[in-house]
N, C-alpha and C positions, 0 to 999 in steps of 0.2 A: 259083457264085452268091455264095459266103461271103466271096470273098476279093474282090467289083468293090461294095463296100457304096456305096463311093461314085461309084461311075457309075450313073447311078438311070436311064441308059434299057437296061441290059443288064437291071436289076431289074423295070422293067415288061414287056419284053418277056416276061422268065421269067413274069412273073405272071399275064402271058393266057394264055401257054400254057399254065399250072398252070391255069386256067379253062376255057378246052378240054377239057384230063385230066380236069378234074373233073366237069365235064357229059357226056363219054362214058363215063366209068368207071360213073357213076349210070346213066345213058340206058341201059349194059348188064346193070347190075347188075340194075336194077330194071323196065327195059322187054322184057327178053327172058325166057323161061321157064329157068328155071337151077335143079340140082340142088343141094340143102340140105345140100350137103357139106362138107367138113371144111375146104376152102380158102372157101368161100365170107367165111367170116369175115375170114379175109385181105385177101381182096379190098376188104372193106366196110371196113375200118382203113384201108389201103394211098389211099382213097378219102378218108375225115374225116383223114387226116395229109395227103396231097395240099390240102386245103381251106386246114388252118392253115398251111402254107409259102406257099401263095398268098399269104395275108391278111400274112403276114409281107412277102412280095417287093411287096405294094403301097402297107405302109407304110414301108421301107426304098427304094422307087420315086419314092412322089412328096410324101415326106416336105422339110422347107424343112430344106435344110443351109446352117450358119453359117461363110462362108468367111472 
């Protein structure tokens, strides 16, 4: 993803799919009945870091580059 900054439609694609990730990761996280275990916090991080790459890949996406 780091190294196509400027092909901005490899960077939107990545960033729906980080959008997806991020709505299933939540949707399981929080819609299914889950044990208060030691990973869970992982998962819940692994989730808000998923969010800021996104927001990252959608300003790196559809950001005006000066050619």
């Amino acid at each position: 993803m780091w190294f196509v900054l400027k092909n901005q439609t490899y960077q939107r694609v990545f960033a729906w799919i980080n959008v997806c990730a991020v709505v299933i990761g939540f949707w399981v996280y929080y819609g299914v009945a889950h044990d208060p275990s030691g990973i869970a916090i992982w998962f819940i991080w692994l989730n808000w870091i998923n969010v800021v790459l996104a927001c990252l890949q959608f300003y790196f996406g559809y950001r005006k580059l000066n050619n």
